[in-house]
C-alpha positions as CSV (number, residue, x, y, z in Angstrom):
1,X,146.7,33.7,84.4
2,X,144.0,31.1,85.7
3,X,144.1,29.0,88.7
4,X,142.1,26.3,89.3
5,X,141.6,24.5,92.9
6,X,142.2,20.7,92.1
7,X,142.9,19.6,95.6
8,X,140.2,18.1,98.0
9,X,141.0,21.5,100.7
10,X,140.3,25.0,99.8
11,X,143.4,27.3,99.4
12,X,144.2,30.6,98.8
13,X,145.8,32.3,95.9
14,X,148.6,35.1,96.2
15,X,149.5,36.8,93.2
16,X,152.8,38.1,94.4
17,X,153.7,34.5,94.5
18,X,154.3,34.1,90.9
19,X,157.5,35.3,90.2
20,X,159.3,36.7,86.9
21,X,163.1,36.1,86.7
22,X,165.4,38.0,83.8
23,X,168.0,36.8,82.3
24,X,170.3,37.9,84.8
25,X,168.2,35.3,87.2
26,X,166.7,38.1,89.5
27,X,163.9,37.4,90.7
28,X,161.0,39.9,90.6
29,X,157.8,39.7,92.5
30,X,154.0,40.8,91.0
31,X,153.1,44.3,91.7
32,X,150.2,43.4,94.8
33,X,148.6,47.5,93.5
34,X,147.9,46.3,90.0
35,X,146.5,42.9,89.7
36,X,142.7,42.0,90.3
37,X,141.2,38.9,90.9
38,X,144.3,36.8,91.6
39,X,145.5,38.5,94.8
40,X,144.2,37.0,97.9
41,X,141.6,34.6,96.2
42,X,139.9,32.0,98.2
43,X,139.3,29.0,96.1
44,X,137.3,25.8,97.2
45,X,137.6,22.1,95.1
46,X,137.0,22.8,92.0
47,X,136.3,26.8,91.4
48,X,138.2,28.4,88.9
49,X,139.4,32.0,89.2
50,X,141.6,34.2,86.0
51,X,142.9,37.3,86.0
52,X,145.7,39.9,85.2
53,X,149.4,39.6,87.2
54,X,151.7,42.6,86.4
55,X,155.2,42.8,87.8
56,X,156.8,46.5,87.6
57,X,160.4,45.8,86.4
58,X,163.3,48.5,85.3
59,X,164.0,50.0,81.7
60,X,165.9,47.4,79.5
61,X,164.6,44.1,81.7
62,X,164.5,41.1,79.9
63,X,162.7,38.3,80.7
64,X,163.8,34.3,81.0
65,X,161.3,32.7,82.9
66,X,158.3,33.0,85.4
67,X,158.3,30.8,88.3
68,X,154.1,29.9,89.3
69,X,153.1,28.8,92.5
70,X,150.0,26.8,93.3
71,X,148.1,27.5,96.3
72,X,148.7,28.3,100.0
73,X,146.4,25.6,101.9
């Protein structure tokens, strides 16, 4: 995933945030232990930030949708 600041503030980016629905429309959040550069990022106007965002779901899960949020100002 990559984030990108285009506000005028800086703001932070949560990866357990972005969430991963099935088709069952439960909502999962990202595993906080096993992503990198995306949990807890400070961003100022205009920096750009990527990285992995892994959610940990059960045997037979299938996925509908993700749900991204932008960032926490």
């Amino acid at each position: 995933m990559q984030v990108e600041n285009i506000g005028s503030d800086p703001g932070e980016v949560f990866a357990t945030n972005q969430y991963l629905f099935d088709t069952s429309n439960r909502k999962f959040e990202a595993d906080s232990s096993s992503t990198d550069a995306l949990f807890f990022q400070q961003l100022n106007p205009g920096q750009k930030v990527s990285g992995k965002v892994i959610w940990r779901v059960p045997g037979g899960f299938e996925p509908d949708h993700l749900e991204p949020h932008d960032l926490c100002l």
